[in-house]
N, C-alpha and C positions, 0 to 999 in steps of 0.2 A: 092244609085244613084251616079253615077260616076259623076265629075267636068266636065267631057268633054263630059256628056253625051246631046246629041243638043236636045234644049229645045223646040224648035219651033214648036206652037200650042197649046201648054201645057196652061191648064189656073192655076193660083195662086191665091188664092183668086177673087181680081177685076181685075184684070190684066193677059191679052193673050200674049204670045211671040209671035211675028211676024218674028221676027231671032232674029240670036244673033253674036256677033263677040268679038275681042280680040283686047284692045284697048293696041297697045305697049308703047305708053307714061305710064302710071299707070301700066300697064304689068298686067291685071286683062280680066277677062271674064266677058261681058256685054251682056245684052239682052235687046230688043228693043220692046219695049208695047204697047199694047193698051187697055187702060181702060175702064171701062165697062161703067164711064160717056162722052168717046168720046175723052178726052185725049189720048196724046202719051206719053211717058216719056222713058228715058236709067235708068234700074234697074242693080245695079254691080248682076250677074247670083247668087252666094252665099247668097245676103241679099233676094232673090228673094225665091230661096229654103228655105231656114232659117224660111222664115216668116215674116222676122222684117219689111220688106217692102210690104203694100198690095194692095195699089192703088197709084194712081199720086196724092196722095195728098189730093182727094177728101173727105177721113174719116176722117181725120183732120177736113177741113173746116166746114162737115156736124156735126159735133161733135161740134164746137164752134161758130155755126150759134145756132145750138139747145139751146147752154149752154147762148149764148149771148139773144138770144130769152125770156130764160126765169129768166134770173135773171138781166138783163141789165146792167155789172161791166163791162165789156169790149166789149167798141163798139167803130166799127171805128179804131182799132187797139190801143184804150186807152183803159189803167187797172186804175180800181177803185183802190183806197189805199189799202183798203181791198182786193182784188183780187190779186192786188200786191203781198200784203205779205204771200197771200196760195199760190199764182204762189212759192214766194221765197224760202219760207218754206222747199218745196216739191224739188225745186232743190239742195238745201244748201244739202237735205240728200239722193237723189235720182242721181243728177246728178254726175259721177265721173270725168267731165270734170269742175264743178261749181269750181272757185277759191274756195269758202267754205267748198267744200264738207270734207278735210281732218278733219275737228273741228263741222262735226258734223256726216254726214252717214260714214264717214271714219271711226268715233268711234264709233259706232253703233246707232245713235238717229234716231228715225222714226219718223212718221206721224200715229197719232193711224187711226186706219179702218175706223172710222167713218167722218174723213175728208179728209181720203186720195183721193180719189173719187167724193169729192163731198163738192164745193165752198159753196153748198146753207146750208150745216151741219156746217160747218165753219162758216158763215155768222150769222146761226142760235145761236151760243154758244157763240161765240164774240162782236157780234153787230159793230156797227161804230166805229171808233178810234177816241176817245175824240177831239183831232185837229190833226196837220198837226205834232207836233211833235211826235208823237205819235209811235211807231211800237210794235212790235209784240215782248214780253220777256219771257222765261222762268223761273220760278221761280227757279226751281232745274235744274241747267244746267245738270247735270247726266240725265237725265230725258227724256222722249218720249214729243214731238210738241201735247197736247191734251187738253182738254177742263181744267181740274181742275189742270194742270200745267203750262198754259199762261196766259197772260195779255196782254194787253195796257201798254204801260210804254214809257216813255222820255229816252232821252236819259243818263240823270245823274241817274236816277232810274235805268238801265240796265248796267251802268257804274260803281254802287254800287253791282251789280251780277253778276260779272263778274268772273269765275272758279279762278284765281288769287286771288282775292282780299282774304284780311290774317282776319277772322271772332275774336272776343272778346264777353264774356258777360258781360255784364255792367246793373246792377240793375235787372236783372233775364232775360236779355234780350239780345238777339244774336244781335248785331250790328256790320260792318265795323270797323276799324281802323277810317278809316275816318270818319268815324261820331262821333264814340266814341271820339276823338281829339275832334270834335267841341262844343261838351258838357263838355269839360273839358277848365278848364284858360289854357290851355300849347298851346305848338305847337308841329309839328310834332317832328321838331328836339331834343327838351326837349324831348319828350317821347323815342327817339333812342339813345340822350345821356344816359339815364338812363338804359336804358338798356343794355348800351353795360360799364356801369360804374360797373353795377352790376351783369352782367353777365344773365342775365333773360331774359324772353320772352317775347310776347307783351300781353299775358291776367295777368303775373305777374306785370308788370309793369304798365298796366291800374288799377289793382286792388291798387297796390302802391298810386297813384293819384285821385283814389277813394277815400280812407281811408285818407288819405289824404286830403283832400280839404272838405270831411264830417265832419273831426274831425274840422276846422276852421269853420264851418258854425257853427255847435252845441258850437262852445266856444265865436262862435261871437255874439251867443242870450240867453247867461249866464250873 
């Protein structure tokens, strides 16, 4: 089908062209509708063909009249917490206009199947979020948005998962730097001085302060 081919009469999904003309501000072909719910609306003629455009709007609303109907998160134009965060979710990795989107659908993370579609499966796996601080964290940020890879989490919880943060075992146990520092007498800086005194790394040098401060406890109950 040719660009210039005059659409007028043609139905598209819910939407009938009634003309169509050429708007020279945007310098684009437009067509002029009419909805099958009685709306009018100007559809650019390409979004019109394409598809991506299929009423004046009306499947939107009748799709979150339904959704608002049955699970009542978003009424009135307010989102539950919860709905919030499957709203966010879904944009951080769907939308390529979402400031987020490069750190996370830019990298490939998705929304598994079973909530991509559907608030009330989300609702269903998650429940409430504990209070108000609360959102929505990845355990393995590598990792797909899905039921046995999210949580509820604070923000200092989500602050500790953070793809950054430099990981240590300490006592058979994957911890932060930062934690592992608050279990230990030092400070941060004491753990960098040594490091960089000795030339080592930070699970060498956590272990240094291990051994270390175990051998004083076991000679301080001799």
């Amino acid at each position: 089908m040719s660009l210039y081919e005059n659409l007028t009469g043609q139905k598209f999904n819910r939407l009938t062209v009634c003309e169509e003309y050429y708007d020279s501000d945007k310098k684009i072909w437009m067509a002029f509708c009419i909805c099958e719910c009685g709306n009018t609306t100007d559809v650019r003629k390409s979004k019109l063909r394409s598809g991506s455009i299929k009423s004046c709007g009306c499947i939107v609303r009748e799709r979150m009249s339904k959704l608002n109907f049955k699970h009542g998160e978003f009424l009135n134009g307010k989102m539950s917490k919860e709905y919030q965060a499957w709203f966010n979710i879904k944009a951080r990795c769907y939308n390529s206009n979402n400031i987020s989107f490069p750190n996370y659908g830019g990298r490939g993370i998705k929304v598994c199947d079973r909530w991509l579609d559907s608030f009330e499966n989300f609702f269903e796996d998650m429940g409430r979020a504990p209070s108000s601080r609360h959102s929505i964290d990845r355990i393995n940020n590598d990792s797909d948005y899905c039921k046995e890879n999210c949580r509820w989490a604070t923000w200092k919880e989500q602050a500790r998962n953070k793809r950054n943060n430099v990981y240590v075992i300490m006592n058979n146990e994957k911890k932060t730097i930062a934690r592992a520092i608050l279990l230990l007498p030092i400070t941060r800086d004491t753990l960098y001085h040594y490091m960089k005194r000795h030339n080592c790394n930070h699970q060498e040098a956590i272990d240094h302060y291990v051994k270390k401060y175990l051998r004083q406890e076991i000679h301080g109950k001799q």
